[in-house]
N, C-alpha and C positions, 0 to 999 in steps of 0.2 A: 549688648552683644548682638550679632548676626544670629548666629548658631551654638547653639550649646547641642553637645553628643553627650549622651551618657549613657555610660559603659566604654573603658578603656581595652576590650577584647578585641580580636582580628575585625569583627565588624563596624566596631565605632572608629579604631586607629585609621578604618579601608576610608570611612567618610570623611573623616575628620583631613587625611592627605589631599583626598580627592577634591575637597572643597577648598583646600588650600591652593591647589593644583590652578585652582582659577581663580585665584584672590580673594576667596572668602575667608573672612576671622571665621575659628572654629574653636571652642572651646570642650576639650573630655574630661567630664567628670565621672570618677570612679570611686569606688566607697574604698575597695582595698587599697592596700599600700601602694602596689607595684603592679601596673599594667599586663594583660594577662595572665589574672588572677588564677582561669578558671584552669588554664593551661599548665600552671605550676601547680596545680592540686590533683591532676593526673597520674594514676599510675605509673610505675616506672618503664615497663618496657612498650608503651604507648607511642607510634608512627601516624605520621598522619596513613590515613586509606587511600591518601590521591598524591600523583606524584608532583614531583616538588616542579615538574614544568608549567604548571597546571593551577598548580597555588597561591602564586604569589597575587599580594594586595597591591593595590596601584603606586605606580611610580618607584616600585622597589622590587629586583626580582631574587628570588630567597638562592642564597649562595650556591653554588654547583660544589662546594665543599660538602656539604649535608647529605647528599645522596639520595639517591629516586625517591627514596621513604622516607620522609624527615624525620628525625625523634623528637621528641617530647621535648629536651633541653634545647634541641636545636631551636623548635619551634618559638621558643620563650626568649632566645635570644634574636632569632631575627625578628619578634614585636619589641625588645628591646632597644632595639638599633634602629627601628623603623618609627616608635615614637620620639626618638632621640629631638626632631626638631620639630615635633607639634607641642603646642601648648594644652598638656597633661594637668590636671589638678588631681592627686587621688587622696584617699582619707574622705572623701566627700561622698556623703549620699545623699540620693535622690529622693522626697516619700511622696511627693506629689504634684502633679503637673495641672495648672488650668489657664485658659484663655483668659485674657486680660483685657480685650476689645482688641490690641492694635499687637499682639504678639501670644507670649506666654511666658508663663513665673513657675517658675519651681522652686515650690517646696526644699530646704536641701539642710546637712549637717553645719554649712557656712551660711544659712541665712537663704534672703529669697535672691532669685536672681531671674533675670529677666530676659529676652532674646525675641527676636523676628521666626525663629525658625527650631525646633527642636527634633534631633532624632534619638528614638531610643535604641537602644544598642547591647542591652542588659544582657543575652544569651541564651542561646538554643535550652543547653541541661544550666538550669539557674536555683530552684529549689529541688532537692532531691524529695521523691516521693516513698517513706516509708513503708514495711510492707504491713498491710492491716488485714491477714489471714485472721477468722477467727480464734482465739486461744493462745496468739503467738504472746503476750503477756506472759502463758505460763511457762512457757520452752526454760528448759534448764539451761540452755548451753547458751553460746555466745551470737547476738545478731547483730550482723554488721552490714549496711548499706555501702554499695558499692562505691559511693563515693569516696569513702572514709578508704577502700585500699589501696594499697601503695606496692607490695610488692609479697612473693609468698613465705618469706621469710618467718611469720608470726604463728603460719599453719603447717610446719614441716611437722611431719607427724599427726595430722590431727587429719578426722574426715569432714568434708565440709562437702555443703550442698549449696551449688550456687543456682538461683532462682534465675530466671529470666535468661532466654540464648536470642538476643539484640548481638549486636557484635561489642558488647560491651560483655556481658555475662560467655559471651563466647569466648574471647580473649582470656578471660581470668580465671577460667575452667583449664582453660591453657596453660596458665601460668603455675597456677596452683599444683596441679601434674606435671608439670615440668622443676618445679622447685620444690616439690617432698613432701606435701601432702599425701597421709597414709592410702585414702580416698578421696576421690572426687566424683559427685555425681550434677547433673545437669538437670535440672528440672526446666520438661518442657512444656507450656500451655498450647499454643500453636507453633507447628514446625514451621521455621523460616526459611527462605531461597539461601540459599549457599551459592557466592560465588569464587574465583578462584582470582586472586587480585591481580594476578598478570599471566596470560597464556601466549609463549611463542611471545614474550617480549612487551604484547600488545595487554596495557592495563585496563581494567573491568569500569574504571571512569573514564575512557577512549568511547569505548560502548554506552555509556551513558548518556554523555554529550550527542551523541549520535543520533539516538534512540527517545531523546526526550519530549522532541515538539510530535512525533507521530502519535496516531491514534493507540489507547489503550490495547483494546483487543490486539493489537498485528504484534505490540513489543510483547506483550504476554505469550502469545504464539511461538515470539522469535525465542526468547529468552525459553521458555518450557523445552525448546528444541536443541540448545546450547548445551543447559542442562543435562539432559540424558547423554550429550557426549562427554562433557567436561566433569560431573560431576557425579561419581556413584554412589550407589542406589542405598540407603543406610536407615534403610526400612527394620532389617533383620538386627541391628543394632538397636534400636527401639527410637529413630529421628525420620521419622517418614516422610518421601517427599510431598511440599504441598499440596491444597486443594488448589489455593485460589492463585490466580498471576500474579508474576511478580511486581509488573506494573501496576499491577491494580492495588497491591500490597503497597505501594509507595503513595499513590493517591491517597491512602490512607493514612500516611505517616508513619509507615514502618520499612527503611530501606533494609536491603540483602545486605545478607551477612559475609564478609568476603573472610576468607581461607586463610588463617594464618597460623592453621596448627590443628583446627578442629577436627578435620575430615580423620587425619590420622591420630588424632587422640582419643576419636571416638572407634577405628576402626581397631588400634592396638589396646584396645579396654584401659586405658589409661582414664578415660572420663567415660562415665557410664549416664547416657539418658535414661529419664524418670518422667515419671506422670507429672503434671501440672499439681502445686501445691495448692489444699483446699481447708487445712483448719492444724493448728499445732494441738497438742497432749500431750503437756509436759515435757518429754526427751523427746517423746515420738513427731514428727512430723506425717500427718494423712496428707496422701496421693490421691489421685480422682481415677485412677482404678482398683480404690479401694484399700491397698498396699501402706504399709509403714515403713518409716526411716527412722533411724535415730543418730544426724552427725552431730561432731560437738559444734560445729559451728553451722548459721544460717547465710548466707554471702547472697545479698537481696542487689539483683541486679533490675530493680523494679522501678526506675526512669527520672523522668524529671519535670517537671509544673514550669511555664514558665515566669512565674511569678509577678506578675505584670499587676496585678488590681489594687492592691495599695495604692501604685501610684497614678494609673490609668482608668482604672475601674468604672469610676463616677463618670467619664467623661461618653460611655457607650462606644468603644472603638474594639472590645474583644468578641470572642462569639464566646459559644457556652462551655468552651476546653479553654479558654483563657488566652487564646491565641490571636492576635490583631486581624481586625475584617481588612486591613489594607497591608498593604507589604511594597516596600522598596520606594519605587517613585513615585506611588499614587498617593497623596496624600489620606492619612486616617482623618482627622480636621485641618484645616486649612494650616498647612506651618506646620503639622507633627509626621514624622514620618518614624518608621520601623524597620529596621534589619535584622537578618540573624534568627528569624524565627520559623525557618523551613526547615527542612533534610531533605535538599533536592540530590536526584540520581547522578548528577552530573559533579556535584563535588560539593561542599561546602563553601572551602575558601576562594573558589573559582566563583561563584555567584553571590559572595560577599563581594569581589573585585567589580562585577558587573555591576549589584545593586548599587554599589560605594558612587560609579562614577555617573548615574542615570539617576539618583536622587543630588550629585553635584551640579549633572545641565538643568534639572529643574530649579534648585534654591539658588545658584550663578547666573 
């Protein structure tokens, strides 16, 4: 084979077209059934954050039926439709990858198979990272990683404390208050940038593309100064605005969290912030100012591994967070390349499209 991609998500389907796009055989192998695994295990009122001008993957632009904010179903159908004529294998997985002198062989659930060229394509959130607070063993009540939710139906009634305000743990703080949850409380470790996903029409990835190639310090600057217009001040609510910039916040691998409920669910005490969790007791959950909780449920919005070292590990291409020294078209060994393993400002699926076709003019 030329190229084998593995992982059948928006980033492996973006190479897999883009390669076809100029005559390359491509083959996606995926361990799930059905392409866009991670997308159908999504919460339900889940949009993409970027709008659908902005999104689409090479050679296919995502329907103008779907609307500025695509949804979650939509999402799943137009990688549906979009792998419709690449050559998909799924049920297949991948456990290890090595050089072979004139290519590379992968390890897989079909046996070895062999290729000039492989990318991997496995996924940003790909193992969920449980939460290991001291004592959380003892907790009475029920913990559930936020991968596992689906919608708030299960918590009407009940008080739950979702960990972590990502825009994942933001969103479902949302939801959970909006769908009948007795309480909801937000436990925060560090407060994150809040942005407002479209002001006056113009959306908050408009600004990010803009803002991306400049120096650190001037976007932190720019952005700190948005901020104080666009967004109040939710100190006295107990979500204080940052220290550090928000740029500098991304450099680190934490993007802003954009506004799709939060501002005013924290402002009509519908979700109440809390101190950063630091050890359970039993019912009780300790707070790091000292303080006790006790909801029935723990809602661990506490991220995700990219789970790469099984199959890469041996080979020295990760740093010490398990995240590839090489990205997009540079190659990590000669022939292996990686996507899909940033959160850059400017969008996701928009720098999945860019990677897609800049690791295609290299291996074409």
């Amino acid at each position: 084979m030329s190229t084998l991609v593995v992982g059948a998500g928006p980033a492996g389907l973006a190479v897999a077209a883009a390669l076809g796009a100029r005559g390359v055989d491509a083959t996606v192998l995926e361990r799930a059934d059905d392409v866009g695994a991670s997308w159908r295990g999504h919460y339900d009122r889940l949009h993409l954050h970027t709008t659908r001008r902005w999104s689409s993957l090479p050679g296919t632009v995502i329907p103008r039926r779907y609307g500025r904010w695509v949804a979650r179903d939509d999402v799943v159908a137009y990688l549906e439709e979009y792998a419709r004529d690449l050559d998909v294998r799924t049920g297949v997985s991948v456990d290890r990858a090595d050089a072979d002198g004139t290519g590379w062989v992968l390890t897989t659930s079909a046996g070895e198979l062999r290729a000039r060229n492989v990318v991997v394509a496995t996924g940003y959130n790909h193992t969920p990272v449980p939460p290991a607070w001291p004592g959380i063993d003892t907790f009475t009540g029920e913990v559930l990683h936020a991968s596992r939710y689906r919608n708030a139906a299960p918590f009407v009634g009940r008080d739950v404390l979702v960990v972590g305000v990502g825009n994942t743990g933001a969103e479902l703080a949302v939801d959970l208050a909006e769908g009948g949850a007795s309480r909801v409380r937000l436990a925060v470790r560090t407060p994150p940038h809040i942005v407002r996903r479209s002001n006056l029409g113009w959306p908050a990835q408009g600004t990010g593309i803009l803002v991306r190639h400049l120096p650190v310090p001037l976007v932190d600057r720019i952005a700190g100064a948005v901020a104080r217009v666009e967004v109040p001040d939710l100190s006295s609510y107990g979500l204080p605005r940052p220290t550090t910039g928000l740029y500098s916040r991304v450099q680190q691998g934490s993007v802003p969290v954009q506004d799709v409920g939060l501002i005013a669910a924290v402002q009509s005490g519908a979700v109440t912030p809390v101190g950063a969790v630091v050890g359970v007791d039993g019912p009780d959950v300790l707070l790091a100012d000292g303080s006790r909780v006790s909801p029935d449920v723990i809602l661990a919005a506490t991220g995700y591994r990219r789970g790469l070292e099984p199959m890469v590990g041996h080979l020295g291409v990760l740093d010490e967070h398990g995240v590839p020294r090489a990205h997009g078209p540079r190659p990590a060994r000669p022939g292996l390349y990686f996507t899909g393993y940033t959160n850059p400002i400017s969008g996701m699926f928009r720098e999945l499209r860019i990677d897609a076709e800049r690791i295609a003019r290299v291996v074409g």
